[in-house]
DRENKOLSE-685268 format. One line per 5 residues: number of its first residue (from 1); their letters; for each residue x negated, y, z negated of C-alpha. Coordinates in steps of 0.1 Angstrom, whole numbers, plus 5000, padded with zeros to 4 digits. Layout:
NUM> A> X,Y,Z; ...
END
This chain:
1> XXXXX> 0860,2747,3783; 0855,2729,3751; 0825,2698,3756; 0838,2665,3750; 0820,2650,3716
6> XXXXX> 0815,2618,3725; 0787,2604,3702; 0783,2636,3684; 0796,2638,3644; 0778,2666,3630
11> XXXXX> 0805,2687,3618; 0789,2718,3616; 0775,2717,3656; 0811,2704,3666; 0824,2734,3652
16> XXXXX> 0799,2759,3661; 0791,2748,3699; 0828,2747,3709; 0833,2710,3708; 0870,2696,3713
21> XXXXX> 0878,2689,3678; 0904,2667,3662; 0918,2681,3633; 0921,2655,3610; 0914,2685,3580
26> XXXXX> 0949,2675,3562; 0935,2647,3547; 0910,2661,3525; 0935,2674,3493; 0946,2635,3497
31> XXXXX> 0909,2625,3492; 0908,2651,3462; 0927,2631,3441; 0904,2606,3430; 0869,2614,3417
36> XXXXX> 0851,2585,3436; 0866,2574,3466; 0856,2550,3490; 0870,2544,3526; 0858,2513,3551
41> XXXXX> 0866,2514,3585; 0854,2490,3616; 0825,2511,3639; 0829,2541,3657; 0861,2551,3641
46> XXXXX> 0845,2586,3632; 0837,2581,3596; 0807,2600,3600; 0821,2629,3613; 0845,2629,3585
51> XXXXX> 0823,2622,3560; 0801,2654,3572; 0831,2676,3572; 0838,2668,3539; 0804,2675,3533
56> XXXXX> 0801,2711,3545; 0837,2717,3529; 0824,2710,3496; 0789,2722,3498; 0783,2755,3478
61> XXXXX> 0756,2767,3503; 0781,2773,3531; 0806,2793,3510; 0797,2825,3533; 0804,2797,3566
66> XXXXX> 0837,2786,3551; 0860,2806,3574; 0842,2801,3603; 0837,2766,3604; 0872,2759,3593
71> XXXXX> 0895,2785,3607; 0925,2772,3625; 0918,2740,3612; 0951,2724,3581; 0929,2729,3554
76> XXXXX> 0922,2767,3560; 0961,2774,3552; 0955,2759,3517; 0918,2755,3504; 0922,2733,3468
81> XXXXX> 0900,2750,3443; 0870,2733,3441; 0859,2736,3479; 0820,2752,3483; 0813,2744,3447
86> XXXXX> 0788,2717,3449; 0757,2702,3456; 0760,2676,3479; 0735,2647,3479; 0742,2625,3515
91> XXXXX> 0726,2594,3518; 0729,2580,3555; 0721,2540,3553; 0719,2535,3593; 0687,2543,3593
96> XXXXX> 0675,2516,3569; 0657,2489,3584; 0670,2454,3592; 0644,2433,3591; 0645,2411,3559
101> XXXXX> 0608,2418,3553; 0606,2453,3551; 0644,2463,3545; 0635,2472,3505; 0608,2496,3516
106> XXXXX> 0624,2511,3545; 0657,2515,3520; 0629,2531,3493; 0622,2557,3523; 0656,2564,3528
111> XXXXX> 0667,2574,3491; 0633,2595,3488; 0633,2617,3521; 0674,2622,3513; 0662,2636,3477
116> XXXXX> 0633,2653,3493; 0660,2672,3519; 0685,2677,3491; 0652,2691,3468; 0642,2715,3493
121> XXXXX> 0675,2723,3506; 0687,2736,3466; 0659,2755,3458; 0666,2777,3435; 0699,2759,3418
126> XXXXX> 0672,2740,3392; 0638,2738,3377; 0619,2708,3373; 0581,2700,3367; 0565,2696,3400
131> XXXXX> 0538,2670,3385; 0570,2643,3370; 0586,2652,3405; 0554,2639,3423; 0549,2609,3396
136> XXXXX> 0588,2596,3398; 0586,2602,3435; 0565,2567,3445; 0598,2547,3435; 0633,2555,3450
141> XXXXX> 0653,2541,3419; 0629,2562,3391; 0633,2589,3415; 0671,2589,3418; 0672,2586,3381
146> XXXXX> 0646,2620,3375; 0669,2634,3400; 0700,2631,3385; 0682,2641,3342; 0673,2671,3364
151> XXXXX> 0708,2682,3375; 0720,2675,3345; 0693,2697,3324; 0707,2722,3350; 0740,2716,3345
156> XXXXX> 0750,2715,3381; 0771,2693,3398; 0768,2672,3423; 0785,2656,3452; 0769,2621,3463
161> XXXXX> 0779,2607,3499; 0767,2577,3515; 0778,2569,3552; 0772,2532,3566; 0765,2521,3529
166> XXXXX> 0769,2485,3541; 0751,2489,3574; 0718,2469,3568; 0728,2447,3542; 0758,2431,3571
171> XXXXX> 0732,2428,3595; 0709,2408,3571; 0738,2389,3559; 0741,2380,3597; 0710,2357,3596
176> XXXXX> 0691,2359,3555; 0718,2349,3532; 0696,2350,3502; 0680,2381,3511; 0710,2394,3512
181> XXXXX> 0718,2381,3478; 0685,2387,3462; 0691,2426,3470; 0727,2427,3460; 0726,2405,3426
186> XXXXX> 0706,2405,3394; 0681,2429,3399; 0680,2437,3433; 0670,2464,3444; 0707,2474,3462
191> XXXXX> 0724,2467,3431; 0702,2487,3411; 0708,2520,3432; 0743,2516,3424; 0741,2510,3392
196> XXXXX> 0724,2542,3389; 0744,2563,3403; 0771,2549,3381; 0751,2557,3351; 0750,2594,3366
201> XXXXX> 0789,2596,3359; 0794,2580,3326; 0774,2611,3304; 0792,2643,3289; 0791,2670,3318
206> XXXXX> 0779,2643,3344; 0761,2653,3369; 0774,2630,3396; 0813,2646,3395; 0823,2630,3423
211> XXXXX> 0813,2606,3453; 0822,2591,3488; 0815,2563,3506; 0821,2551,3539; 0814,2515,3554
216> XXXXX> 0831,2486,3570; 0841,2457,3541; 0841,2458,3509; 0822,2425,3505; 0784,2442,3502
221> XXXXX> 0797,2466,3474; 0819,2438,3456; 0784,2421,3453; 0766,2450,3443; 0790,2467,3415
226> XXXXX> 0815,2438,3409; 0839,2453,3428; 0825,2492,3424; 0854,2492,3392; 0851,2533,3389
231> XXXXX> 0859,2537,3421; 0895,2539,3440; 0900,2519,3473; 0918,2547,3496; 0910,2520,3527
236> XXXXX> 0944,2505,3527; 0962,2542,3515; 0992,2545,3542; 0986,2581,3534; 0954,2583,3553
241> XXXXX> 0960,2556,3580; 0956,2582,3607; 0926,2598,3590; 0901,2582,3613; 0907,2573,3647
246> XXXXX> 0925,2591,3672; 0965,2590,3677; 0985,2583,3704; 0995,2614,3704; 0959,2632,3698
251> XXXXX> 0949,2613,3726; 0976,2629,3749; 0969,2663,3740; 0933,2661,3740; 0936,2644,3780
256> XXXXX> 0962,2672,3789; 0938,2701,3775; 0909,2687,3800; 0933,2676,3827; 0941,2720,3823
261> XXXXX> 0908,2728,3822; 0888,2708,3845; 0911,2702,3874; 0894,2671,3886; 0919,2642,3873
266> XXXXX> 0938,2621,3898; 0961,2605,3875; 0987,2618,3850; 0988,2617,3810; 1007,2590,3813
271> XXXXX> 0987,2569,3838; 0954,2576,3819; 0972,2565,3786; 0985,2533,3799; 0951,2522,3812
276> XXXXX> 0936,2532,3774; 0960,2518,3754; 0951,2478,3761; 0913,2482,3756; 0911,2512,3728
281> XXXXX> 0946,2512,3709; 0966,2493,3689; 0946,2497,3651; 0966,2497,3620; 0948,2505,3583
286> XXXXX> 0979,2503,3563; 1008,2473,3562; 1034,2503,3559; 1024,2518,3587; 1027,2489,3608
291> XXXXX> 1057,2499,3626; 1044,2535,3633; 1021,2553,3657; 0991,2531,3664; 0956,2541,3663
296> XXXXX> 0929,2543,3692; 0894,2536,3682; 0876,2574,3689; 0845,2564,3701; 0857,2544,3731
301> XXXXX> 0881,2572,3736; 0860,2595,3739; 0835,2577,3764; 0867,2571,3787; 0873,2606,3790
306> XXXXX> 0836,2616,3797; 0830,2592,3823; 0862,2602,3838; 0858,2642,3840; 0821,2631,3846
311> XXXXX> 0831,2609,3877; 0855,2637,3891; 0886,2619,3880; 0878,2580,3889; 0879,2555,3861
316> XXXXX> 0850,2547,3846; 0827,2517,3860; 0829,2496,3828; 0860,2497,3801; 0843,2491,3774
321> XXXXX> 0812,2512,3762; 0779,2499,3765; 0774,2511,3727; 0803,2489,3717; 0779,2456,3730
326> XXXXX> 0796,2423,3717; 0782,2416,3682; 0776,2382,3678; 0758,2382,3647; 0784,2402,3633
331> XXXXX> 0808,2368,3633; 0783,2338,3634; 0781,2359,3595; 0819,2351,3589; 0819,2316,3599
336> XXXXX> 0784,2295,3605; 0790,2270,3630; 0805,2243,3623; 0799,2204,3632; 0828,2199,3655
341> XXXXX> 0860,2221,3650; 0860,2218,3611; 0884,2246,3586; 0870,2282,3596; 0863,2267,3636
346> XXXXX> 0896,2261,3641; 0910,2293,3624; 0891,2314,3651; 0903,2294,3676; 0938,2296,3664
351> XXXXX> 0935,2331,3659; 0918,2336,3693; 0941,2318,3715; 0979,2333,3697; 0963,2366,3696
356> XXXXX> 0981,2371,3658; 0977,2352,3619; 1001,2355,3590; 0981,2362,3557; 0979,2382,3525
361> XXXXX> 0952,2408,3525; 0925,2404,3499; 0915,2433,3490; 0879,2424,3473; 0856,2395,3478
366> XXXXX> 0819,2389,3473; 0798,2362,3496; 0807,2336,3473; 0842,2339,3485; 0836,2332,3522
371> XXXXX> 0847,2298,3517; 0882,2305,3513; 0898,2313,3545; 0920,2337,3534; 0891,2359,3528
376> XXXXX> 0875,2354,3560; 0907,2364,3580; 0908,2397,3557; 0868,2402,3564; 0879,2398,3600
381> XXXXX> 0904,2428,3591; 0883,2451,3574; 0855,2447,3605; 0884,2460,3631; 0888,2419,3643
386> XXXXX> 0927,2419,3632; 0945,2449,3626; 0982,2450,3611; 1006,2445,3637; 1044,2439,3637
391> XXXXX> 1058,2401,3647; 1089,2396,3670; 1111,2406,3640; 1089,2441,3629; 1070,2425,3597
396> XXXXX> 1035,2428,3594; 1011,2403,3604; 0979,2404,3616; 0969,2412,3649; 0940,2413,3679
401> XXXXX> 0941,2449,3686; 0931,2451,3718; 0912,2438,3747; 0879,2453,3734; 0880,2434,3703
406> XXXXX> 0895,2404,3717; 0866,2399,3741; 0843,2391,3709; 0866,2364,3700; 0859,2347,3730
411> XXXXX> 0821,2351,3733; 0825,2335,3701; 0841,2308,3709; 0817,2303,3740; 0792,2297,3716
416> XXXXX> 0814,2272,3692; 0821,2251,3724; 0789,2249,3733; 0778,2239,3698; 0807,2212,3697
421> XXXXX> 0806,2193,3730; 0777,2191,3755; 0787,2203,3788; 0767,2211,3821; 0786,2234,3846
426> XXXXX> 0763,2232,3880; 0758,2272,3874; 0754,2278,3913; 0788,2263,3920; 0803,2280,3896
431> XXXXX> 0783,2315,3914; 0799,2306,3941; 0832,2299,3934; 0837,2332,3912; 0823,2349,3942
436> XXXXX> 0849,2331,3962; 0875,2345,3945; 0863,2380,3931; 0859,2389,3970; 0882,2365,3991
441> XXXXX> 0911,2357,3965; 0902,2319,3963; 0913,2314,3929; 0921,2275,3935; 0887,2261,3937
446> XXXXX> 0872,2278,3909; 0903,2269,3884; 0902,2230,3900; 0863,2231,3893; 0872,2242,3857
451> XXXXX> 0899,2218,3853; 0876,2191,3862; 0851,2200,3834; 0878,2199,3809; 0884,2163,3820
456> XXXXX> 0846,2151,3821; 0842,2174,3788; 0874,2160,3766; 0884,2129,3746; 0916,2121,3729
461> XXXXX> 0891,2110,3701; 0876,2147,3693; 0907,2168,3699; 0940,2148,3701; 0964,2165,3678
466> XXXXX> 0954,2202,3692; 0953,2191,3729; 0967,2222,3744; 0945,2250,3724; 0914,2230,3731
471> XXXXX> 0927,2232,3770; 0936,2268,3769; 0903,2276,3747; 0878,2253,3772; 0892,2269,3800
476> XXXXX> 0889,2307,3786; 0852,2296,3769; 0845,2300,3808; 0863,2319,3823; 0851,2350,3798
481> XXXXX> 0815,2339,3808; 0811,2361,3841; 0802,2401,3840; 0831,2409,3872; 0860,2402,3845
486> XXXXX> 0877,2406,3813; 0894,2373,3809; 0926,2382,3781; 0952,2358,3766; 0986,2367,3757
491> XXXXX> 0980,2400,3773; 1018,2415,3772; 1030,2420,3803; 1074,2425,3812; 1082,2417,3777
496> XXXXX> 1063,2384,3777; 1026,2374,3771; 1008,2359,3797; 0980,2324,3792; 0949,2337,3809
501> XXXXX> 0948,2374,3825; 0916,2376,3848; 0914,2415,3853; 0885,2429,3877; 0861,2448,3853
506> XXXXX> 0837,2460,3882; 0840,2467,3920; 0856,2430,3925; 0888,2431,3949; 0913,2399,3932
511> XXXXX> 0927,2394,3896; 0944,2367,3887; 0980,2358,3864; 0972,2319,3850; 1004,2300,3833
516> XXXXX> 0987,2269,3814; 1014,2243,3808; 1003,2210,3789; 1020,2172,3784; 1011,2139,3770
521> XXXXX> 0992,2115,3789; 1022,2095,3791; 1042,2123,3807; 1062,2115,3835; 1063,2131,3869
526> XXXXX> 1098,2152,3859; 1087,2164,3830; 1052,2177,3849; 1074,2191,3874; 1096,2208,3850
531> XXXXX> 1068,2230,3833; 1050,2233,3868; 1085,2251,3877; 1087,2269,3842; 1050,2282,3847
536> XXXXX> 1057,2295,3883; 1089,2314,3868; 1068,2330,3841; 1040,2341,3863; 1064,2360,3889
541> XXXXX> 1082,2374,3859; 1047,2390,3846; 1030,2400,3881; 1059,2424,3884; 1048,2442,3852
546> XXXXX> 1050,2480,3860; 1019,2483,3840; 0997,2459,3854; 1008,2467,3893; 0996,2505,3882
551> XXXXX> 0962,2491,3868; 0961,2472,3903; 0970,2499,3926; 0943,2527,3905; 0917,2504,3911
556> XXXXX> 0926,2489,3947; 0924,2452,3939; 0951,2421,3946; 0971,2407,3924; 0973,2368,3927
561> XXXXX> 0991,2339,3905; 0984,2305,3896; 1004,2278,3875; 0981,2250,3864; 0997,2219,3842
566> XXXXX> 0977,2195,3828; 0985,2158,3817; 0965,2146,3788; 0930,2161,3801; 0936,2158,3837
571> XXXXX> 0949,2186,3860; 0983,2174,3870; 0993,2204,3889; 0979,2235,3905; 0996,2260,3922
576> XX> 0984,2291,3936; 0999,2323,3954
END
């Protein structure tokens, strides 16, 4: 039996130590056509595993290894020409410190032990003066630029990758905004790398013939190269939309080859796929692609199916992988918060509580250009926050992707809540009123305790004309707050989209439908009772999702309801079944 590769994207030890393997080979003559190419997509997509495979197709030391490490793989029926012909130089940025006062050393270690390997590795393919090695050695950009005089003297050619080339510089971004900018303009040191390696493909015979790079926006390398202008964006190439990621369709073959092979699973293809799909699927790279096959993110794919052969064919404890922690650096970045709900606040929260935005793509963008919010909502994009997606009439828009993604959102707006009002929730209550209903289906207090804060929390003042998404918003700011469940909005459900979904996430026995229905102060009694009734309609119409009622019955726990309308910022109506 082939070993599951979760966390594992060295190409050559996939393909040598029987690892299930997903072929994604084809796309390589497609990368081919440009000289330097780079590709961003969110984390744990498998660009590193692509970007090696690349790397040992193209490196001229495993010429002899080509047909065993690529047999029965698309590209073996067709190798292009200039496969095992260079030297490949691989730079590898995760491992660059993030700490603002040592990141330009630790990045100076980086490019010199990557030189170093690639030295010692091509013995042999050039001569050079050991004494100028040693002297150009003490600096990483003097000894990037001896590197590449060398090559050239040699006339060799080389191949320069760089995974995660905006890795360390996000993360700083995330809390030192001008160290971030003193190593990406002028002459920082970031910007200076790059502008050497540019310099290694302007020359007659340059050395540097071609290069990849991999990363997640293109904001750090729009800052560094004003806008990297020799190089072609294949990120948003429809061609190569299923390049990285897994398939629906990869995903069902690769569960029915271990559902074969180890004989443990309790559920079908299909059963396995429909619990997947809300939590890993659902990614879209290109706006023509939106209508097609959707991508699952390949990392949390991959720890789904090891925790399930692992736990003999029951779902895994926890959805989401522990690797795949909530990031909230990664958006207090995008938007600093705000005094009260000001521009980008409100965005997020708009964003977070439809589940979709309509907005053009920008394709490049440097910090400066943060404080337009169209290029926040496409940073969003390019970090795997929206994805493409098709509205109720098939055209693109953008798009939560999933449950994963959509949890981030709402830690996020925990925090802007809590930065915008000042609310004490008596935490033991609230203990005991989640345990209350996680284990004895008593939903009622714990929504009429949340209700009440909303009320002693709220002021026509502060959030008048967007009553009902500060209402929806308060009440999922909590209600996402405790480890026993993933609390979702608009989660689809019988060809509908439900307010609140509380799903178990643990060992808890209830989950919970929740219609939100909101009036004026000033409403009167019928019109309460009128979208009390329309809520109780709606929330029998989802809990009959075939779906859900699956996702209930594979992990033993009760389905309940609840319709909750409020008038103004008091709780009007609950009802509970």
């Amino acid at each position: 039996m082939k070993k599951i590769p979760y966390g594992v994207s060295d190409f050559k030890v996939v393909r040598k130590e029987n690892y299930y393997f997903v072929d994604h080979s084809w796309a390589i003559p497609i990368v081919e056509q440009d000289r330097y190419v780079f590709l961003l997509r969110p984390r744990r997509f498998g660009k590193s595993l692509f970007l090696n495979m690349l790397a040992t197709y193209y490196d001229v030391l495993e010429k002899d290894n080509f047909d065993s490490l690529f047999s029965g793989l698309a590209i073996a029926h067709d190798p292009t020409s200039i496969h095992s012909s260079y030297l490949v130089l691989k730079f590898n940025f995760s491992d660059v410190g993030c700490n603002s006062n040592n990141v330009q050393p630790s990045f100076n270690d980086s490019v010199i032990n990557t030189i170093d390997e690639f030295i010692k590795t091509y013995t042999g393919f050039f001569d050079y003066d050991e004494s100028d090695r040693i002297r150009n050695r003490e600096r990483s950009d003097a000894y990037l630029k001896w590197l590449i005089k060398v090559i050239h003297i040699a006339h060799q050619r080389m191949y320069v990758m760089i995974d995660e080339y905006d890795n360390f510089a996000n993360t700083i971004l995330s809390y030192d905004e001008k160290g971030y900018t003193d190593m990406t303009h002028a002459d920082g040191f970031f910007r200076l790398f790059f502008n050497i390696l540019k310099a290694g493909t302007t020359m007659n015979d340059a050395p540097i013939d071609r290069m990849f790079i991999t990363g997640v926006s293109p904001l750090c390398l729009s800052d560094v190269t004003s806008g990297f202008n020799i190089g072609s964006n294949y990120s948003l190439d429809f061609r190569l939309n299923s390049a990285i990621g897994f398939s629906e369709t990869e995903v069902r073959n690769m569960l029915a080859y271990y559902e074969h092979e180890t004989g443990v699973f309790k559920h079908s293809v299909d059963e396995l796929v429909g619990i997947m799909k809300p939590y890993y699927d659902s990614n879209c790279f290109a706006v023509e692609c939106v209508n097609d096959e959707r991508m699952f993110n390949s990392d949390m794919a991959l720890y789904f199916l090891k925790e399930y052969v692992r736990k003999n064919g029951s779902l895994p404890d926890q959805m989401i992988d522990t690797n795949i922690s909530t990031d909230y650096n990664k958006m207090k970045m995008l938007v600093r918060f705000e005094r009260r709900f000001e521009q980008k606040s409100r965005l997020l929260q708009k964003i977070t509580l439809q589940g979709w935005w309509r907005s053009e793509l920008v394709r490049e963008f440097s910090l400066g250009d943060l404080l337009k919010p169209s290029n926040v909502v496409s940073l969003l994009y390019y970090m795997g926050l929206l994805s493409w997606g098709p509205d109720e009439r098939g055209r693109a828009v953008f798009v939560i992707p999933n449950e994963v993604v959509r949890q981030q959102y709402y830690h996020y707006m925990t925090e802007c809540y809590a930065h915008t009002i000042d609310w004490q929730p008596d935490v033991a209550v609230l203990d005991e009123l989640w345990s209350g209903f996680a284990y004895d289906g008593d939903c009622e207090a714990l929504l009429a305790y949340l209700a009440s804060l909303v009320k002693e929390n709220s002021s026509v003042r502060d959030f008048g004309p967007e009553g009902e998404a500060f209402v929806k918003g308060f009440m999922l700011s909590h209600l996402c707050r405790t480890s026993s469940y993933y609390a979702q909005s608009e989660r689809e459900a019988s060809k509908g989209y439900m307010d609140i979904f509380l799903e178990p996430r643990t060992d808890v026995d209830h989950g919970v439908i929740i219609e939100l229905k909101y009036c004026k102060a000033s409403a009167p009694d019928s019109e309460v009772k009128s979208l009390l009734d329309d809520a109780v309609s709606q929330a029998d119409r989802y809990a009959v999702d075939h779906s859900l009622l699956s996702r209930a019955a594979a992990r033993n726990w009760t389905l309940h309801r609840a319709a909750m309308v409020f008038r103004g910022w008091s709780l009007a109506e609950l009802k509970v079944w």
